[in-house]
N, C-alpha and C positions, 0 to 999 in steps of 0.2 A: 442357499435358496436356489433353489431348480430356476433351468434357463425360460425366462420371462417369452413371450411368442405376441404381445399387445401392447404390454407395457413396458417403458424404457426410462434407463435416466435416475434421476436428475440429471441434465443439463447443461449447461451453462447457456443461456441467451440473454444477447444485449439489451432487451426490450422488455423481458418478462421474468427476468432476475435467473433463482434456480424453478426451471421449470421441470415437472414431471411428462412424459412424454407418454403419450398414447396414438399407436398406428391401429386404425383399423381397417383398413385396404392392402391385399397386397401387394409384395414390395417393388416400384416401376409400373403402377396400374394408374392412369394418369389420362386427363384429354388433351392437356399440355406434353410436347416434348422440347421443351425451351432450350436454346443454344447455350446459355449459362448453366443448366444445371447443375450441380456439383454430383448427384447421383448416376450421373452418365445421361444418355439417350434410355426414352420410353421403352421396356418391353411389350407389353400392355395396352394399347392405345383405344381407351372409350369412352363412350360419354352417356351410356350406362346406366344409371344407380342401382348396386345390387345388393345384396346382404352377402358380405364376402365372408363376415365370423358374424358366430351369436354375440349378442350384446350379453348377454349373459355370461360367458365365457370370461369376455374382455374386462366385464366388472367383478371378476372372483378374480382375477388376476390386479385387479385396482384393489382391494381389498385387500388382501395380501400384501402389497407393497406398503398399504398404510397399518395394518398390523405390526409391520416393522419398524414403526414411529418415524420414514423418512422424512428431512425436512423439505419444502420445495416452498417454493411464494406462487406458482399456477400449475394449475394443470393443464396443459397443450396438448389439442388435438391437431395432429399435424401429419405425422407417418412419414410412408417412402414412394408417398405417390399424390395423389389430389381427397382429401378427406371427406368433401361433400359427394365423393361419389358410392358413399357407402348409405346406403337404404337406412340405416337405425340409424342415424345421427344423432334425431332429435330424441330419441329415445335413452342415447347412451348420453347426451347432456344432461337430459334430464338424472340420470341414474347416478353419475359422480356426484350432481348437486346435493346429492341425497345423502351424501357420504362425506362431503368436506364443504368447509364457510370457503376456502380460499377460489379466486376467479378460473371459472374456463373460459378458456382464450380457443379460438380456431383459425389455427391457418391454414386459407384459401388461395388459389389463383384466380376467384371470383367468377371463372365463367360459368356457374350454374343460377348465378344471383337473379337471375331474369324468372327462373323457374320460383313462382308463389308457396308451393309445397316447400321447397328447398328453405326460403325466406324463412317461412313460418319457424322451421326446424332450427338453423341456425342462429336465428334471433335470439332462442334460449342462453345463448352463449353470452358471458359478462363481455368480452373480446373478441371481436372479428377483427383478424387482420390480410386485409385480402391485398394482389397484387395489382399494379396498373403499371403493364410495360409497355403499352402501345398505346397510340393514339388515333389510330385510322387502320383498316383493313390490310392496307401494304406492310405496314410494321408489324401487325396485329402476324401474321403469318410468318413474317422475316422472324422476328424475335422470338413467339413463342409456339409457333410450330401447331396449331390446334388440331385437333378432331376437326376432320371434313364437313359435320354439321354443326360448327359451331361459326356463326358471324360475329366479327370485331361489334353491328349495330347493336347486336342482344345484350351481349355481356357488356358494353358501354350501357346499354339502360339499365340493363339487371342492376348495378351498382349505382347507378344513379336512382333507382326506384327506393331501394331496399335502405340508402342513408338516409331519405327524407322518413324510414317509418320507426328503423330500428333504433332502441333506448338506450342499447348499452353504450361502448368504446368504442367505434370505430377508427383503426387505424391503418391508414393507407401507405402501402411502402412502393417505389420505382426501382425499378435495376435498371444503371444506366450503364449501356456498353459502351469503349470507345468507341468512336467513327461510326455506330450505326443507328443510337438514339442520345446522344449527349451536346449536339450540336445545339445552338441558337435557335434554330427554328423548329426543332423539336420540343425546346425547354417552350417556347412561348403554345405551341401545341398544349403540353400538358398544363400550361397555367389557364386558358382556355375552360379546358376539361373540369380542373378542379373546383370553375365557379360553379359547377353545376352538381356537386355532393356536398354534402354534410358529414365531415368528419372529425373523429378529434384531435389526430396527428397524422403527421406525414415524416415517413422515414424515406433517406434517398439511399439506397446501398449499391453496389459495384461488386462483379466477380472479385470472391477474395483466393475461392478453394478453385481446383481444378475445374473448370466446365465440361459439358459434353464435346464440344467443339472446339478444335483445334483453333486459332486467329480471335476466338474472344479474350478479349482483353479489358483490365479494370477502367474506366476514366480516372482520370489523372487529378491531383488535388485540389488543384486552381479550377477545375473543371464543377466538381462536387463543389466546393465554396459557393462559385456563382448560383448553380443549381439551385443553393440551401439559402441563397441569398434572392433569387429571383421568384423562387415558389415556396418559400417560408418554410423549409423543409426541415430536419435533424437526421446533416449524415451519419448513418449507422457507425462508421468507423470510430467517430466520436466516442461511442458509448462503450462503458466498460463490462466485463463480465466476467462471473465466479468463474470456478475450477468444475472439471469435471465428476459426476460421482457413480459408483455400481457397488450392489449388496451383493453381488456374487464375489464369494472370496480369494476366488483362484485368479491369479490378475490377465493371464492370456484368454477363459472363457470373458471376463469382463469387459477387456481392452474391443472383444470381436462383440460384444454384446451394445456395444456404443456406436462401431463403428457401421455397423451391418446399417445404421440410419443417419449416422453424423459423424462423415471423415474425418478424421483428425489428423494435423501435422506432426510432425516429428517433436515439435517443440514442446506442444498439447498432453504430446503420449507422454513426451519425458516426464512432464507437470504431474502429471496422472499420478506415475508411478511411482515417482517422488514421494505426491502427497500417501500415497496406500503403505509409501516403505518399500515397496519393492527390490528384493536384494538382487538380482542383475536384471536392470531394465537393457543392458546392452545384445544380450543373449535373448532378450523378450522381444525386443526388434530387427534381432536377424533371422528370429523365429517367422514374423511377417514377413519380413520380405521372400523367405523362403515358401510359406504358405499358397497352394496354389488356387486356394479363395481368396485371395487378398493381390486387390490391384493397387502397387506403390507408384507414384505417380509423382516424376518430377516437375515440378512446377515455384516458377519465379525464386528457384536456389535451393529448393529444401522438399523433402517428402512429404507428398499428402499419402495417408492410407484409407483405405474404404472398402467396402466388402464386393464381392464382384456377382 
């Protein structure tokens, strides 16, 4: 199968089982440039909404991937960058639904949720799972770094407007850094906030892959306990997840066809190539690391790889 340009995956995610993956923005096009990121710092940086590929395009390519009978449990619109900032959105939800019973999921960083057009469009979606890293304007900058026109007050109503009308799942996830939002008075901040959405879960997650910044670090386990215990949460670490999958046969175009949107560690690629058969995965990863598209990245004892 020819290299994929919209659609990716299956998967593996904690939350949403094997999911199928669709980027429709391109890759680092973003209003966020979050210090946890695992895809590095923003190329990109707007807040925009543009039609960056036909929807048309992206659903002959969704089509083809289900001609192939892949299995997946959702399809996720998610990418390598902020996904509400693409003009078709509601159009290309609508367009999968048309094509498969199984749930579209979207994940957001939420700050376009203020915008009614936007609402309208993502509502289609069985699954929103948007993020809430900050609690106030000071954080709101420190942690996730936004587009110049964007205020901590919009995107705190945006998602407050949009859970009391939307029907499907809403699922709210926290990234909590050490030392900069995991503290006590942070944790009582966000329990605050939360009285005022309607949602259906709440995931807490912590850097696990490399960040964009250097000094971000995960919080600590006693730290997420209490978090999961004070704001009724479900640490993500908790949760388990499949194995990686790609219909490309050659396992180096495949291994880069995963990575180019979801680093993988050393341990993941072994997994990988294991499960494909791969006869020298050792010669497959000193092929990356030699690769001068590809940033190895050591991090907490072992290699993350990711496409540069």
């Amino acid at each position: 199968m020819k290299e994929l340009k919209y659609v990716y995956g299956p998967v593996p995610s904690r939350r949403l089982g094997i999911s199928l993956g669709i980027s429709p923005i391109p890759k680092k096009t973003c209003n966020y440039s979050c210090i946890y990121c695992q895809l590095g710092r923003t190329d990109h940086m707007t807040n925009t909404r543009s039609y960056f590929f036909s929807v048309d395009k992206i659903i002959e390519e969704f089509e083809a991937v289900m001609k192939k009978g892949v299995f997946f449990d959702a399809v996720t619109i998610v990418g390598e960058g902020e996904p509400t900032l693409y003009a078709g959105l509601g159009e290309l939800i609508g367009e999968i639904k048309k094509r498969t019973e199984k749930p579209v999921a979207v994940i957001t960083n939420g700050a376009l949720l203020y915008d009614l057009q936007l609402q309208h469009e993502i509502g289609k979606a069985d699954i929103v799972l948007p993020t809430m890293d900050a609690y106030d304007e000071d954080s709101f900058r420190r942690i996730n770094r936004p587009h110049k026109s964007l205020k901590f007050a919009d995107v705190k109503r945006g998602l407050e407007e949009f859970s009391k009308t939307y029907e499907g799942q809403l699922w709210i996830e926290i990234m909590l850094v050490k030392g900069i939002n995991d503290d006590g008075e942070s944790l009582r901040k966000y329990s605050e906030m939360l009285k005022e959405i309607r949602y259906d879960k709440l995931y807490l997650n912590t850097p696990v892959r490399p960040p964009a910044e250097a000094g971000v670090e995960a919080a600590g386990h006693e730290t997420m306990e209490h978090a999961a215990e004070l704001l009724g949460g479900i640490p993500i670490d908790l949760l388990e997840s499949a194995g990686f999958h790609s219909d490309i046969d050659e396992d180096y175009p495949a291994v880069l066809s995963i990575i180019k949107r979801h680093p993988m560690n050393q341990f993941e690629l072994e997994g990988f190539l294991k499960a494909r058969g791969s006869a020298n995965p050792e010669e497959l990863l000193k092929k990356l690391r030699q690769d001068n598209g590809v940033n190895v990245i050591h991090y907490k004892g072992y290699d993350t790889y990711r496409l540069k």
